[in-house]
N, CA and C atoms as a LAMMPS dump frame, in Angstrom:
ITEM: TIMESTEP
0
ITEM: NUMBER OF ATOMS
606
ITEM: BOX BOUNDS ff ff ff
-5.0000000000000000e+02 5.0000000000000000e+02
-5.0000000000000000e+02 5.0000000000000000e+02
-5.0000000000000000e+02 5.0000000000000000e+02
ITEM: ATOMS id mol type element x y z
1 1 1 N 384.995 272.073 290.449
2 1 2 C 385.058 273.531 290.39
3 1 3 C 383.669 274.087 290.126
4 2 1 N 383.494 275.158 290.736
5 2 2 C 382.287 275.91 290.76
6 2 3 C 381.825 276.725 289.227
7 3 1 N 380.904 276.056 288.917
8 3 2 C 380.235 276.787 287.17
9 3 3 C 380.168 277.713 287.381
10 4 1 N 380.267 278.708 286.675
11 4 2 C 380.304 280.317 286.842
12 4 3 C 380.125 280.621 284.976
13 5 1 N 378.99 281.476 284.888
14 5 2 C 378.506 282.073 283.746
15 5 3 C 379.7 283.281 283.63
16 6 1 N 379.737 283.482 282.249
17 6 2 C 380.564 284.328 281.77
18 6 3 C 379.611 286.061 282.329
19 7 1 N 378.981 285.654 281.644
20 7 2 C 378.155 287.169 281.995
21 7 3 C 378.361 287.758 283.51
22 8 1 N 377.546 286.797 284.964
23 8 2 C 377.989 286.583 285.876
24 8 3 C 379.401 287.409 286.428
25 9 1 N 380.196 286.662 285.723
26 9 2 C 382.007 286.962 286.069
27 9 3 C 382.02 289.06 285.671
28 10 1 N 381.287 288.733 284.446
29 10 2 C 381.875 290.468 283.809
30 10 3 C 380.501 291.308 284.634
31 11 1 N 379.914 290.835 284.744
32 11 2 C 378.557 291.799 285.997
33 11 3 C 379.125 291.905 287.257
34 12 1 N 380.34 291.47 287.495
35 12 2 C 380.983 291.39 289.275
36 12 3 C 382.388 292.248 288.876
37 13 1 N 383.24 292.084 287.768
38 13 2 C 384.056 293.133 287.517
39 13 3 C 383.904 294.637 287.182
40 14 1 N 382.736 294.614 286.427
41 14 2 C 382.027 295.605 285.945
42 14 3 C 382.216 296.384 287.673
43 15 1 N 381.506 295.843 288.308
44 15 2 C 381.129 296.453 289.198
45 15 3 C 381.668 296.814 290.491
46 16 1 N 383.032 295.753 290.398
47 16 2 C 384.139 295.651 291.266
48 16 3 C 385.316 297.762 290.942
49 17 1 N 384.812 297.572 289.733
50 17 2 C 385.377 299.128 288.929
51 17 3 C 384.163 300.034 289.161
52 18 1 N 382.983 299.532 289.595
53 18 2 C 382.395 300.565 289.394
54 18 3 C 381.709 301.526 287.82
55 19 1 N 382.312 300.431 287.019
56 19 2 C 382.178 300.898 285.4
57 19 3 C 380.107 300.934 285.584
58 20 1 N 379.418 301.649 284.768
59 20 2 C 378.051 301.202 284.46
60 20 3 C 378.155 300.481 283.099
61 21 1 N 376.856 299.72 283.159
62 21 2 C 377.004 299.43 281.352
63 21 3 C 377.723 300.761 280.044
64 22 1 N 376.83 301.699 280.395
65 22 2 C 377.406 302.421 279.24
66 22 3 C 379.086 302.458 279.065
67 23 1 N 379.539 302.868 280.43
68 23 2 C 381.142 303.041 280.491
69 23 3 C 381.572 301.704 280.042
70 24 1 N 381.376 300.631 279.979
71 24 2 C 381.84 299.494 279.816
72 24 3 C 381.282 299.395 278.403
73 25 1 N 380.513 299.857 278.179
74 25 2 C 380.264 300.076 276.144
75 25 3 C 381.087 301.057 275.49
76 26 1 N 381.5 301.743 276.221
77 26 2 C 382.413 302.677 275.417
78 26 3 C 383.73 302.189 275.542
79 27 1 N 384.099 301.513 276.58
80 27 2 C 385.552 300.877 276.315
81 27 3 C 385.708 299.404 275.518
82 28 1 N 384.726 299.235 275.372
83 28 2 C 384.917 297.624 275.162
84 28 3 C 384.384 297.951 273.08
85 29 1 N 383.684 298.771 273.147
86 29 2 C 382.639 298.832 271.612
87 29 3 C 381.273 297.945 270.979
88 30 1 N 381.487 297.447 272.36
89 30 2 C 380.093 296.884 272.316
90 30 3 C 378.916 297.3 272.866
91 31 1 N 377.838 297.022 272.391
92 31 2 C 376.464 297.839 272.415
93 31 3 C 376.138 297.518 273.599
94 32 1 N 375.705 298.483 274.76
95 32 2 C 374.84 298.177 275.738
96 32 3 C 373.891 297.405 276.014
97 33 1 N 372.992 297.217 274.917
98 33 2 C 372.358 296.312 274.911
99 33 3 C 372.555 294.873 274.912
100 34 1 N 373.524 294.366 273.793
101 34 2 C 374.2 293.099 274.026
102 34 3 C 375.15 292.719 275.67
103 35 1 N 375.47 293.871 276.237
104 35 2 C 376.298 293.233 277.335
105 35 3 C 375.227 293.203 278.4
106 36 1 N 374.283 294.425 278.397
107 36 2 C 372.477 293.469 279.198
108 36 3 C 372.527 292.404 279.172
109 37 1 N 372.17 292.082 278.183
110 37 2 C 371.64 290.234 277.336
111 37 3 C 372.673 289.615 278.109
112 38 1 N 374.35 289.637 278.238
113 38 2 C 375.258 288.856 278.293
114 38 3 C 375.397 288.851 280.007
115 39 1 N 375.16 289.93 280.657
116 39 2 C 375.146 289.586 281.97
117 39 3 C 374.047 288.695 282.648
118 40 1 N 373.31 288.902 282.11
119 40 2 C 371.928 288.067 282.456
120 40 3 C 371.4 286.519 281.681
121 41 1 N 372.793 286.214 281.44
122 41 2 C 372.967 285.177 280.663
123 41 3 C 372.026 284.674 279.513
124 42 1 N 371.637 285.68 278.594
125 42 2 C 370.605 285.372 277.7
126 42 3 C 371.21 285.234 276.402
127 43 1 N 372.699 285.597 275.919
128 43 2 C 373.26 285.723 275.158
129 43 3 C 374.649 285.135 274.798
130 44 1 N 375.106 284.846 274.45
131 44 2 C 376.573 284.071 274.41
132 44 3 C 377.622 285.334 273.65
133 45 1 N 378.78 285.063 273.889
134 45 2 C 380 286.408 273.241
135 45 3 C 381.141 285.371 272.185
136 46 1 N 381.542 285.66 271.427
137 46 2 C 382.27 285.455 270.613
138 46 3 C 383.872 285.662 271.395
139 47 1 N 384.819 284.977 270.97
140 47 2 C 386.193 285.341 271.891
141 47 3 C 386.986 286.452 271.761
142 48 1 N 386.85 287.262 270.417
143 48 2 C 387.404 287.879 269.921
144 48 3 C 386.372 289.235 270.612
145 49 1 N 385.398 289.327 271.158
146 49 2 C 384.679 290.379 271.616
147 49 3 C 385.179 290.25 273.178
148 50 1 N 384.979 288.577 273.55
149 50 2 C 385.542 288.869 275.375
150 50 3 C 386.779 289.011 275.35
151 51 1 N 387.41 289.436 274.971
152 51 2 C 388.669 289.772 274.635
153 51 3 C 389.112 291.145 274.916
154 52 1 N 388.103 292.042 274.087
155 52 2 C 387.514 293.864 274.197
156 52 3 C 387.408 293.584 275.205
157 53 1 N 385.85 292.773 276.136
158 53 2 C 385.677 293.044 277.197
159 53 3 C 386.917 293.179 278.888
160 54 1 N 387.604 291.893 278.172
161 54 2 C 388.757 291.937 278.907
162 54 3 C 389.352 293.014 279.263
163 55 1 N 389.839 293.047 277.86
164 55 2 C 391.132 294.692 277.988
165 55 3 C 390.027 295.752 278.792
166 56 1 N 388.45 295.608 278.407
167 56 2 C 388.385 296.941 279.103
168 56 3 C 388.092 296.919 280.579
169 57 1 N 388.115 296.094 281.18
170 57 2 C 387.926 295.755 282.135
171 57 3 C 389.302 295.387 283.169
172 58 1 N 390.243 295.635 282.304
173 58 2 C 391.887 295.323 283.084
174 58 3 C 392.262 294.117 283.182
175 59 1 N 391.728 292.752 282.543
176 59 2 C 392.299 291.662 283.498
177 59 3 C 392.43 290.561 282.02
178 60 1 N 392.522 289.637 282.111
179 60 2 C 393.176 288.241 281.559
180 60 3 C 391.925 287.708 280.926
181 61 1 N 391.484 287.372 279.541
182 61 2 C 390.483 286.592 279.354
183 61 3 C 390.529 285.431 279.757
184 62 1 N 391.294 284.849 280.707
185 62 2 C 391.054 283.43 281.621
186 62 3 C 390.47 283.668 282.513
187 63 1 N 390.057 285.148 283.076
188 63 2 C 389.404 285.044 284.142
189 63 3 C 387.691 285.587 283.94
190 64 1 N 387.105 285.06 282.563
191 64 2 C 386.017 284.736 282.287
192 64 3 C 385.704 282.933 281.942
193 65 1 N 387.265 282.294 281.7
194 65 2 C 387.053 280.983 281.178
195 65 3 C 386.778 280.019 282.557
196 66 1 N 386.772 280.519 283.446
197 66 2 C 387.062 279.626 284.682
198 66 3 C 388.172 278.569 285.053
199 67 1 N 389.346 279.348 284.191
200 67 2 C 390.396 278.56 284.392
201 67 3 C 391.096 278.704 285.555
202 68 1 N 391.379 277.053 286.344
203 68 2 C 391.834 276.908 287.469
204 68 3 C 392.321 275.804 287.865
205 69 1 N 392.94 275.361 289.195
206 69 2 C 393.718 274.166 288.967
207 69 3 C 394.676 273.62 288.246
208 70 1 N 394.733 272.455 287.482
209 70 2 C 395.446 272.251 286.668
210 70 3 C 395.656 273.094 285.373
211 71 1 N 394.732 273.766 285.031
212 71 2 C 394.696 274.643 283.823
213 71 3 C 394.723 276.413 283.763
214 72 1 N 395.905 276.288 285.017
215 72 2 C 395.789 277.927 285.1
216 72 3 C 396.786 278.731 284.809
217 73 1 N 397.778 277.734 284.2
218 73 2 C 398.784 278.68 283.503
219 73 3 C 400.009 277.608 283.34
220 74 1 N 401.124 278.632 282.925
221 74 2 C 401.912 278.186 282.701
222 74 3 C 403.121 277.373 283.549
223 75 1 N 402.837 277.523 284.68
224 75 2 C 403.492 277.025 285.935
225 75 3 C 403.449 275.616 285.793
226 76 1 N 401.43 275.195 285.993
227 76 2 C 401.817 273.697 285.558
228 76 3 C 402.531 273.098 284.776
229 77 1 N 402.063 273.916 283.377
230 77 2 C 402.885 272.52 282.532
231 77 3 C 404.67 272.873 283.384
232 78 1 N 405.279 273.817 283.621
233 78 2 C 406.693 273.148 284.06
234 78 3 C 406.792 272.578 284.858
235 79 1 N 406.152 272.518 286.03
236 79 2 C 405.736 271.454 287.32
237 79 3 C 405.638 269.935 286.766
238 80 1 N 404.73 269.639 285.701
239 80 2 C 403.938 268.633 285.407
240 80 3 C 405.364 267.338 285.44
241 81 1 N 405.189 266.337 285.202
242 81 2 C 406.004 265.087 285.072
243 81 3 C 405.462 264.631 283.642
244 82 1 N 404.371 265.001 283.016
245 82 2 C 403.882 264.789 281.957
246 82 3 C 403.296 265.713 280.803
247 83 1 N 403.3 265.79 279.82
248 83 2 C 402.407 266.75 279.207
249 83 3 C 401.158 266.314 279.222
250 84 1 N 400.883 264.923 279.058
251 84 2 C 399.262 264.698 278.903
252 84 3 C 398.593 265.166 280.071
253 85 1 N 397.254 265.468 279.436
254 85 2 C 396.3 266.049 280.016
255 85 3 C 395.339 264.571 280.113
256 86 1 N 395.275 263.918 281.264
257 86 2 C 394.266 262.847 281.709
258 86 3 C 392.827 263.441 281.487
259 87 1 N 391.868 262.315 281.5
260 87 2 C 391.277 262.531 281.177
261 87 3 C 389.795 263.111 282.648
262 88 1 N 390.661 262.141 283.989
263 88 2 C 389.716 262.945 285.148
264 88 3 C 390.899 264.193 285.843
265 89 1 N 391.759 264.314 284.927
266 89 2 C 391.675 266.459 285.167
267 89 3 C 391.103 267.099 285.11
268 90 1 N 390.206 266.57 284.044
269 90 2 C 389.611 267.581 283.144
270 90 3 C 388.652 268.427 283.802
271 91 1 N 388.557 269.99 284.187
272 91 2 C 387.875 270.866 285.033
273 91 3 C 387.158 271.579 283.852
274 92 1 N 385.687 270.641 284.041
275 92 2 C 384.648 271.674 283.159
276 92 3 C 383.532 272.847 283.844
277 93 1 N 383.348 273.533 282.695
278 93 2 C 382.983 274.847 283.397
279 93 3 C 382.087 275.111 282.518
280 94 1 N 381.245 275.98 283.003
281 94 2 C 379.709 276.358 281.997
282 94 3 C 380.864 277.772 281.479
283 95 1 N 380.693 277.617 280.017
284 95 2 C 381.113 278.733 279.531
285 95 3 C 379.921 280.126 279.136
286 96 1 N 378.616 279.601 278.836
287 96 2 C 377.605 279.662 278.447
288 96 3 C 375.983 279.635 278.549
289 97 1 N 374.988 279.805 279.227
290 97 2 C 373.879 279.002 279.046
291 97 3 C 373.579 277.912 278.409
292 98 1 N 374.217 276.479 278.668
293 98 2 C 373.611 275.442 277.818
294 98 3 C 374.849 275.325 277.25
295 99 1 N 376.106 275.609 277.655
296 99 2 C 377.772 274.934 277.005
297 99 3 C 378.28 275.01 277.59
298 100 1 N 379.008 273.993 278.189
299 100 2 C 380.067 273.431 278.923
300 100 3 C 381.217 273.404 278.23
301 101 1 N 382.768 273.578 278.876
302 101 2 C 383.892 273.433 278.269
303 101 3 C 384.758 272.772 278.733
304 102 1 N 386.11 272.445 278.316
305 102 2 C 387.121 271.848 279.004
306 102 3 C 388.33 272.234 278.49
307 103 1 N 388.878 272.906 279.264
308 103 2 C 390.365 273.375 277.8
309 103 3 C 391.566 271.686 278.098
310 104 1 N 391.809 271.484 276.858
311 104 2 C 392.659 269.847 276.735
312 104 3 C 394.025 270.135 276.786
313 105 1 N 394.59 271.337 278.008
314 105 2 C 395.926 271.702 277.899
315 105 3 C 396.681 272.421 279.356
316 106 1 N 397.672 271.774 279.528
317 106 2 C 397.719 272.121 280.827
318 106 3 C 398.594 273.392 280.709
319 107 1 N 399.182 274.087 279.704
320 107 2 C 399.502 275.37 279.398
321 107 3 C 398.791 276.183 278.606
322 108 1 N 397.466 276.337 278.674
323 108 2 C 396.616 277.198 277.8
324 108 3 C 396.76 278.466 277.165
325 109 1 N 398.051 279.348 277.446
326 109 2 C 398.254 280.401 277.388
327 109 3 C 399.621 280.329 276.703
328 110 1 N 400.323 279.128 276.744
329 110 2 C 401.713 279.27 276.169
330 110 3 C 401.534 278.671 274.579
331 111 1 N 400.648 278.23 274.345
332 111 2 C 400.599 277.789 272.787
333 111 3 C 399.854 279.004 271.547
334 112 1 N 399.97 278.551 270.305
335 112 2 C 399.088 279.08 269.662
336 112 3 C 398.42 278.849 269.676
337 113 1 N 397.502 277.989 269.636
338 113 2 C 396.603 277.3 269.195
339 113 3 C 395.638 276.58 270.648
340 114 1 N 394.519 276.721 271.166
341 114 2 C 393.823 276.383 272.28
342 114 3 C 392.948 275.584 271.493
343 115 1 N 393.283 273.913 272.251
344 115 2 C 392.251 273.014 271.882
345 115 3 C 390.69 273.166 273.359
346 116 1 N 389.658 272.474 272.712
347 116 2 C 388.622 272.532 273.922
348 116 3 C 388.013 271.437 273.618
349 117 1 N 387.249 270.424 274.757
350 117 2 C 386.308 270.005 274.597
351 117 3 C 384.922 270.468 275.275
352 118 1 N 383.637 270.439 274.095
353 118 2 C 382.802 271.066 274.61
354 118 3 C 381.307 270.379 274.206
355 119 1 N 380.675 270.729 275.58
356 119 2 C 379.287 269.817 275.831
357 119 3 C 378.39 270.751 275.573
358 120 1 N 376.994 270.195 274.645
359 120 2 C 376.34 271.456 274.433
360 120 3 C 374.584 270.402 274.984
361 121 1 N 374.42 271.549 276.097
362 121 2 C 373.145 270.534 276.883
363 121 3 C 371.761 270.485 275.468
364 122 1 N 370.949 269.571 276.021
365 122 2 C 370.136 269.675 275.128
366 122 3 C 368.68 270.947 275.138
367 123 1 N 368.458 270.864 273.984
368 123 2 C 367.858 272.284 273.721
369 123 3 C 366.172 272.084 274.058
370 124 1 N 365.664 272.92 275.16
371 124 2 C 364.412 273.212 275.52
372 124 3 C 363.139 272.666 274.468
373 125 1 N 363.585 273.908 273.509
374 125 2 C 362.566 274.418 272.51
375 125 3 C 363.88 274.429 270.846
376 126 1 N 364.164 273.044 270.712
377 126 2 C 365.07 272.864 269.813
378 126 3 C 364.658 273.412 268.28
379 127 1 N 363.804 273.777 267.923
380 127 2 C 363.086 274.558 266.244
381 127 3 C 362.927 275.622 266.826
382 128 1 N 363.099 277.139 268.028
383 128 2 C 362.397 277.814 267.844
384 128 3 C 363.728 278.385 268.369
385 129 1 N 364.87 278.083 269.588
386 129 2 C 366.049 278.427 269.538
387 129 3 C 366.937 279.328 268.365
388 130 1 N 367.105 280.975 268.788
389 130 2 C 367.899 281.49 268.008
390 130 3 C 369.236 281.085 267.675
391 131 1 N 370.029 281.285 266.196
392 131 2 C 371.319 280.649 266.218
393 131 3 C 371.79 282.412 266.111
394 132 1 N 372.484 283.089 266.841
395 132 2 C 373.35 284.038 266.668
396 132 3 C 374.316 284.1 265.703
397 133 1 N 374.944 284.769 264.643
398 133 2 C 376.026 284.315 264.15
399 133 3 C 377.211 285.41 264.595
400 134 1 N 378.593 284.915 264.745
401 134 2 C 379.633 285.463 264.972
402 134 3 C 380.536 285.715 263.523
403 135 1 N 381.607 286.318 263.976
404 135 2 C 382.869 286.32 262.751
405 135 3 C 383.975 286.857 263.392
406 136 1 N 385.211 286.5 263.603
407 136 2 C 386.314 286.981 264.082
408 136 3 C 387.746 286.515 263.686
409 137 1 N 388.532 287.026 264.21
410 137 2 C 390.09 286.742 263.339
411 137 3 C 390.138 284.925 263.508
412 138 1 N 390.892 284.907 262.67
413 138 2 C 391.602 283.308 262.947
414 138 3 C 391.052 282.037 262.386
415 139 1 N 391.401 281.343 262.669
416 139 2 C 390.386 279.628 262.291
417 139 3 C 390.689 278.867 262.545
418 140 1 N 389.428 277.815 262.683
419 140 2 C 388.928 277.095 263.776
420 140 3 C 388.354 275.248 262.923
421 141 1 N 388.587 274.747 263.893
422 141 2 C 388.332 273.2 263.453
423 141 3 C 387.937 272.161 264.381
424 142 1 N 386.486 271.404 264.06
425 142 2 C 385.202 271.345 264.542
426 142 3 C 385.49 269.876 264.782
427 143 1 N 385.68 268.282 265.485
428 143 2 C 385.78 267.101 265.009
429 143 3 C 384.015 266.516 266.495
430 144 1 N 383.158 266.22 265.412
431 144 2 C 382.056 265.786 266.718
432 144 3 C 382.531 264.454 267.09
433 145 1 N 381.952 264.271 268.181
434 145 2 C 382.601 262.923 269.264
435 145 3 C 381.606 262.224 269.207
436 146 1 N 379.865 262.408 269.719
437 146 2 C 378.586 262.493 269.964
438 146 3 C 377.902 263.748 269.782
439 147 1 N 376.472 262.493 269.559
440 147 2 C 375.717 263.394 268.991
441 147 3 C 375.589 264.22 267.462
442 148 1 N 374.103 265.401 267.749
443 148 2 C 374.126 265.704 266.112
444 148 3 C 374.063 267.22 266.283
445 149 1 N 375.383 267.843 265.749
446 149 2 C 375.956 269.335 265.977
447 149 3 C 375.274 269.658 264.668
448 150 1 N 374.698 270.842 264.948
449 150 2 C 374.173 271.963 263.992
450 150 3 C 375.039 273.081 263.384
451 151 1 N 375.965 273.086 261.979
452 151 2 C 376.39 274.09 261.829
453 151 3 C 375.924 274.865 260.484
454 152 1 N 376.493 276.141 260.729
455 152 2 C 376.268 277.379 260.277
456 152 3 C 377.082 277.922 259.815
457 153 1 N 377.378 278.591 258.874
458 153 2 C 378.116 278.855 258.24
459 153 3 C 377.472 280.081 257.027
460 154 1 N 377.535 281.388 256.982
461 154 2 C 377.313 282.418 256.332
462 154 3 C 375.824 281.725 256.17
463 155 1 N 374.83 281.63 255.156
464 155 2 C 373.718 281.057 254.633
465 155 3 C 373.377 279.525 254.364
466 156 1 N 375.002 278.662 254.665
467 156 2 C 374.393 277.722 254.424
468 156 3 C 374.068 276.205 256.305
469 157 1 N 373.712 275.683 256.019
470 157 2 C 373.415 274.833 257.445
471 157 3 C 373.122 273.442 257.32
472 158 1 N 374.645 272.925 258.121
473 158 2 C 374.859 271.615 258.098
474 158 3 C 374.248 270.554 258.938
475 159 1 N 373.998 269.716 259.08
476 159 2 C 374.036 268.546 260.709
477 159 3 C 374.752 267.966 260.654
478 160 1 N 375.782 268.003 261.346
479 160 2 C 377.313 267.398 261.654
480 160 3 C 376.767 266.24 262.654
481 161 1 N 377.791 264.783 262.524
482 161 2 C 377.483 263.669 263.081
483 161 3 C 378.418 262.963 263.587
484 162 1 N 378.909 262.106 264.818
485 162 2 C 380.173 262.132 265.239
486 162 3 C 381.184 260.963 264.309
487 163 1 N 381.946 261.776 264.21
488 163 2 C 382.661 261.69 263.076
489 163 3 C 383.388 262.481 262.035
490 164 1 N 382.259 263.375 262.168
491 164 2 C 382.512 264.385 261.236
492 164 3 C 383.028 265.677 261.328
493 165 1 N 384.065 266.688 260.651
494 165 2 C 384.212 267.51 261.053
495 165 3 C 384.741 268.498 259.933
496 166 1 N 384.919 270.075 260.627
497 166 2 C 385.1 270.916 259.665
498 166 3 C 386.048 271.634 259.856
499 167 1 N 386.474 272.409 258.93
500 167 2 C 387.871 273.737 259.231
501 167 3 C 387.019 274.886 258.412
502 168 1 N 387.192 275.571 259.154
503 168 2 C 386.332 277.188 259.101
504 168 3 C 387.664 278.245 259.006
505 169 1 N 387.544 279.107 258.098
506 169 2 C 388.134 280.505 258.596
507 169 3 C 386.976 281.347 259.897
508 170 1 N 387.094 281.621 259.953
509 170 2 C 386.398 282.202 261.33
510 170 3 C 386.2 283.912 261.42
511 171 1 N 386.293 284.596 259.966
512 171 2 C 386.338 285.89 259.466
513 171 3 C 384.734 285.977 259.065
514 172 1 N 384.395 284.428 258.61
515 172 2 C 383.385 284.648 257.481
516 172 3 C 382.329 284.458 258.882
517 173 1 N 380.789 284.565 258.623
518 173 2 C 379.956 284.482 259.921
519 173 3 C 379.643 282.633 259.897
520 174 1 N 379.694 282.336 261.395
521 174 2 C 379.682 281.23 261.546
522 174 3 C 378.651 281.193 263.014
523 175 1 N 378.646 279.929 263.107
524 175 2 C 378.131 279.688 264.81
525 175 3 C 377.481 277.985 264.892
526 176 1 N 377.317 277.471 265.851
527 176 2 C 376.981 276.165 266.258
528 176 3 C 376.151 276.315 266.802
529 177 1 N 375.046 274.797 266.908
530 177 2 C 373.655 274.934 268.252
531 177 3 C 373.543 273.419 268.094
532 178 1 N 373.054 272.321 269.513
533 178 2 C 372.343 272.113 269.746
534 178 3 C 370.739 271.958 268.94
535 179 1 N 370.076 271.4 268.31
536 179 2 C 368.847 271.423 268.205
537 179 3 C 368.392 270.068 268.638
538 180 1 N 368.695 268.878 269.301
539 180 2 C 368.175 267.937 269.98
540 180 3 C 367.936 267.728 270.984
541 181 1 N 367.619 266.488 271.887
542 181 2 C 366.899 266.4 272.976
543 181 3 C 368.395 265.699 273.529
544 182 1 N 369.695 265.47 272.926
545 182 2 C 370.985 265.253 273.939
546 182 3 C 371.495 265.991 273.821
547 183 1 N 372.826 265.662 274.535
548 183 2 C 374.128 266.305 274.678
549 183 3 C 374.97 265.854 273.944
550 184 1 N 375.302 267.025 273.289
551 184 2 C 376.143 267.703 272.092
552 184 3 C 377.843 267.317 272.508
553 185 1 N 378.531 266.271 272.205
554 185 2 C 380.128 266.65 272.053
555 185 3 C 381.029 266.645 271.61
556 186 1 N 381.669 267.95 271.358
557 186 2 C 382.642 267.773 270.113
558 186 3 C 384.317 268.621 270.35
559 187 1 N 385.257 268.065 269.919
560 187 2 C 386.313 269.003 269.572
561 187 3 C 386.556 269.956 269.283
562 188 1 N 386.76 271.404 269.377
563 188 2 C 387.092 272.005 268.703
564 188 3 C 388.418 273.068 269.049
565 189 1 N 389.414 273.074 267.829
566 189 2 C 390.59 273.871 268.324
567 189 3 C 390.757 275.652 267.489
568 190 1 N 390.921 276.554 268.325
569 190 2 C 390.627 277.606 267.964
570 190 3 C 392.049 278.692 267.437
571 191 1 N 392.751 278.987 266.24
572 191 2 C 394.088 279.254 265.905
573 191 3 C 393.715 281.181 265.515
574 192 1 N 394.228 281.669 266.154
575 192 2 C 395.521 282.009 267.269
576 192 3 C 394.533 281.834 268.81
577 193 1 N 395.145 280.909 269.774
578 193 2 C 394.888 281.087 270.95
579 193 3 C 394.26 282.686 271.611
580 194 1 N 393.394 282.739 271.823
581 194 2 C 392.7 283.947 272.641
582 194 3 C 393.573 284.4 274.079
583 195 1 N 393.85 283.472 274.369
584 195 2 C 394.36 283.041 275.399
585 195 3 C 396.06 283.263 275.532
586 196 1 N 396.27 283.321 274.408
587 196 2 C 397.936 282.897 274.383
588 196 3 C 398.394 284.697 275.193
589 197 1 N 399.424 284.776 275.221
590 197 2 C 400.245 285.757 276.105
591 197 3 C 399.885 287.242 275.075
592 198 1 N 400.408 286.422 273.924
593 198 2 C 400.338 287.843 272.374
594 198 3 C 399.27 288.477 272.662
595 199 1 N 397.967 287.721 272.802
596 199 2 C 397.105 287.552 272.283
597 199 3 C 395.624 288.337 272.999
598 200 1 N 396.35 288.236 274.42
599 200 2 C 395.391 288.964 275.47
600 200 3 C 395.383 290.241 275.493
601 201 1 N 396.098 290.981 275.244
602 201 2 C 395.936 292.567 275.588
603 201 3 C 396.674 292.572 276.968
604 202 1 N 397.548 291.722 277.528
605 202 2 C 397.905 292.234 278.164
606 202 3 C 399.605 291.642 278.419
């Protein structure tokens, strides 16, 4: 399946409506400036913001995740002969500049809870790389596979090692990076699904 940047996707709806940035800042509540940054892929969004962007934009936050194929709804899993999700199903997609994803569920939208696996490429300029921090409803739990994950957490900052992992409320400010010369991979499952039916705005 074809990588497709998030920003990308909402710079072609945006415009499919005809919205300008500003109109798309006033429905969504996010600053013009950040959805610049985010179309031009300089910036990453939190789920609980592409979410706003969603609703304001009319459509499904799956159709920023690049979900497709096996992972496009709920049809499969009743089709399926199995619940497991193999492991060459798996349809990864740049969610990000420099993060790759994989959702580990062939009904992504019918659960609470959306597991992912996710690859984080290695970092250019790994000490000089901004870490953004987020905060949004729900919480979230981190298990690394490979590699050495950088976390964040309000003021304090971990190096997570595979093996290791965390449970976050996801209210308080958080965020992950990359600061080495590999690739980053780790688990992580995100409670309440973004994704789930409730959950979309629509």
């Amino acid at each position: 399946m074809e990588k497709t940047l998030i920003g990308k996707k909402i710079k072609q709806l945006r415009q499919e409506k005809n919205y300008t940035l500003k109109q798309l800042s006033g429905k969504s509540g996010l600053s013009t400036g950040f959805l610049s940054q985010l179309e031009r892929g300089r910036s990453t969004i939190a789920l609980d913001s592409l979410s706003r962007v969603a609703t304001a934009l009319d459509c499904n936050i799956s159709s920023f995740l690049a979900l497709g194929g096996s992972q496009t709804g709920s049809g499969r899993a009743a089709d399926a002969q199995s619940a497991v999700v193999r492991s060459f199903e798996l349809e990864h997609a740049q969610f990000a500049p420099g993060i790759v994803q994989a959702i580990l569920s062939h009904d992504p939208s019918g659960f609470n809870f959306l597991p992912r696996l996710y690859q984080l490429l290695p970092s250019e300029e790994p000490t000089r790389q901004p870490l953004v921090m987020y905060s949004h409803q729900g919480e979230e739990f981190i298990y690394v596979l490979e590699g050495c994950l950088t976390l964040r957490v309000e003021d304090r900052e971990d190096v997570m090692y595979p093996g290791d992992s965390v449970q976050v409320r996801s209210s308080v400010d958080h965020n992950w990076i990359n600061r080495t010369s590999r690739i980053v991979k780790f688990l992580a499952v995100n409670l309440p699904n973004p994704l789930h039916d409730d959950n979309s705005g629509h």
